[in-house]
Structure formats: structure tokens, C-alpha cells
N, C-alpha and C positions, 0 to 999 in steps of 0.2 A: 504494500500500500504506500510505502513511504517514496519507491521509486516512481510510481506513477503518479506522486504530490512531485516531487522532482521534476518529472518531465511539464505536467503541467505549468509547476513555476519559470522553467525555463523557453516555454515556450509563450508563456504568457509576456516574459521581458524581452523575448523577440520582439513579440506583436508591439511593443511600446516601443521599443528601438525604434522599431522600421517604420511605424504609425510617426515617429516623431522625425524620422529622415527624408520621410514623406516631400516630395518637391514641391515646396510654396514658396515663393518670391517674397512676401511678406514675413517667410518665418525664418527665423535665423538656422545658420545648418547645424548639424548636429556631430558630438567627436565621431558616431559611428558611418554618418553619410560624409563628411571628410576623410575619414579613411578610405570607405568605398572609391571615393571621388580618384583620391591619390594613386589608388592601385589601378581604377581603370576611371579616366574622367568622361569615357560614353556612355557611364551607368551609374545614374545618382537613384538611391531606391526608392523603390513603391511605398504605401499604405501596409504592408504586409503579403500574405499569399492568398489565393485564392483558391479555397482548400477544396472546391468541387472538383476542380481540374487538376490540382499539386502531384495526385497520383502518376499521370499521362508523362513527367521527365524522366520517370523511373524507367532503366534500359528495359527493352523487350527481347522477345526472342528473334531471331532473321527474319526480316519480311524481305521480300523482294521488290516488295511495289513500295517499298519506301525506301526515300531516297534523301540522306542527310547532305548538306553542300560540301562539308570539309569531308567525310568520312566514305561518300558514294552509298550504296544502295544497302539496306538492310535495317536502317531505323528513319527516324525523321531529325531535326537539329534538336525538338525539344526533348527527346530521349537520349540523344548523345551521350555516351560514358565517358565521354574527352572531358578532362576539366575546364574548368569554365575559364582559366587564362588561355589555354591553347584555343578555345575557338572564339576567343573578344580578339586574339593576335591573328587568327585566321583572315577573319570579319576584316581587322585593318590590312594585312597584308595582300589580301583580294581586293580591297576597295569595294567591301560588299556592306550592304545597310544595316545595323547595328539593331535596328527593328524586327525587319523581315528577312533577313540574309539575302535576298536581291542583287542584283546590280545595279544599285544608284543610291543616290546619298539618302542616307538618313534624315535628312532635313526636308526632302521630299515623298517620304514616304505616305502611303494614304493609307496601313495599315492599322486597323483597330485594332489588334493583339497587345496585349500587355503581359509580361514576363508571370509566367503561374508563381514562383519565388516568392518574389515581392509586387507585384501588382505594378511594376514601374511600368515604363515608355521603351523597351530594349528587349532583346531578343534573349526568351529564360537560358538557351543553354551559354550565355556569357555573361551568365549574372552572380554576383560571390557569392550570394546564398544559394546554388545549386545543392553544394556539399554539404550545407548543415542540413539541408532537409533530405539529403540522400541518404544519413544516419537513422535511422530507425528509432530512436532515442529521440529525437526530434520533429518527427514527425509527426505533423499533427492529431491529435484523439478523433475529434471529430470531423476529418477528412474520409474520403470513399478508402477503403482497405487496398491495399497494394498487392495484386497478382503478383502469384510467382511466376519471376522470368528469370532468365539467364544473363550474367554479363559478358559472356564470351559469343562475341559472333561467331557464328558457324556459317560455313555456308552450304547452300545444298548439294546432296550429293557424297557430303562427305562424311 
């Protein structure tokens, strides 16, 4: 009992972190969205995650009909098991949209998507809270359960 008061509390002072890293011009930043800022400045954080959807980052098993930008065929970006610095350096080193992984700048982006992570303006698999919510420890109570899947791609055939 005492660890699942633990995980609650520790996910509870996410939720306040990121609630208060939250992007408003009028509010001042925060140590934790200064940091974010520093390690990567195309990703200042959301309100928090959005826990209907949090599950869908979690890697799956091969598909073939899906097709991640950095990694080619067998997940999507949002399930990507590349950490979330290699593919925010992908993103810059392709000159691809930090939103939608596209080819074109992020400033003109017309995508509605917001990172499942934190709820920000940026594309979840290059967001730094990929990893804390990919611990199980952290991830949220009242979110959809997490299928079992695999982190090893396979591919078919073999």
C-alpha cells in the first residue's frame, strides 16, 4: 500500500511540475521547464499527459504498415524505443518539424497533435518525459493498462 501512496505522490508532483511548466507568456518559467528548455529549446512542456492516449508511446510488437521517420517500418514515431534525445537530434539533423516529423518547419505546421507526455506543442517521441513515463513506476493509475508488447523488433520471417 505504501508503494502505490509513493507512486501516486510522485506522480501527483509531476502533474504540478508540468501543470506549472505549462507555456504561458504571462507566467514566469519554471526550474523544471528551464531545464527542459536547456537540454532541448524545441520542447518547453505541456499541462501534463494525456492519460487516455499515454499508453499508444509504449513500443509494440512489428507492424509493417507502420512506419516510424528515423527508424523505417515496424512502429510509428510515437512508439519509438529510440530515446527521446536521438530522435529531437534526428528531427534537427533532417530539418524535419519538431510537431509532426514532416518536412517543413515547425512554425508552419497545421498539426493538432500534442505530445501524449506532456500535453505540449512537439512531437511525444522527442519529448524528456518519454522515459519517466516509460517506467512503470510512473505511470499513471488511472490511465488505459499497457499491453504486453515486445521491445525488440523482429522482423518477419524470422
Amino acid at each position: 500500500m505504501i508503494a502505490i501512496a509513493n507512486v501516486s505522490n510522485k506522480f501527483k508532483t509531476l502533474e504540478t511540475l508540468a501543470s506549472r511548466a505549462c507555456h504561458n507568456p504571462t507566467r514566469p518559467r519554471t526550474p523544471l521547464n528551464e531545464a527542459v528548455l536547456r537540454m532541448n529549446p524545441s520542447y518547453e512542456l505541456g499541462p501534463g499527459p494525456i492519460k487516455d492516449k499515454i499508453f499508444l508511446k509504449h513500443p509494440k510488437p512489428f507492424d509493417s504498415r507502420r512506419n516510424c521517420p528515423m527508424c523505417g517500418p515496424g512502429h510509428t514515431c510515437v512508439s519509438c524505443p529510440a530515446p527521446y534525445q536521438s530522435f529531437s537530434d534526428f528531427l534537427e539533423r533532417e530539418q524535419r518539424c519538431t510537431i509532426c516529423s514532416s518536412r517543413h518547419p515547425g512554425r508552419k505546421c497545421s498539426s493538432d497533435k500534442l505530445c501524449i507526455a506532456c500535453n505540449g506543442r512537439h512531437n511525444t517521441a522527442a519529448c524528456s518525459l518519454k522515459a519517466f513515463f516509460s517506467n512503470p513506476v510512473n505511470y499513471p493509475a488511472d490511465a488505459p493498462k499497457i499491453e504486453p508488447f515486445t521491445f525488440f523488433r523482429v522482423s518477419p520471417g524470422l
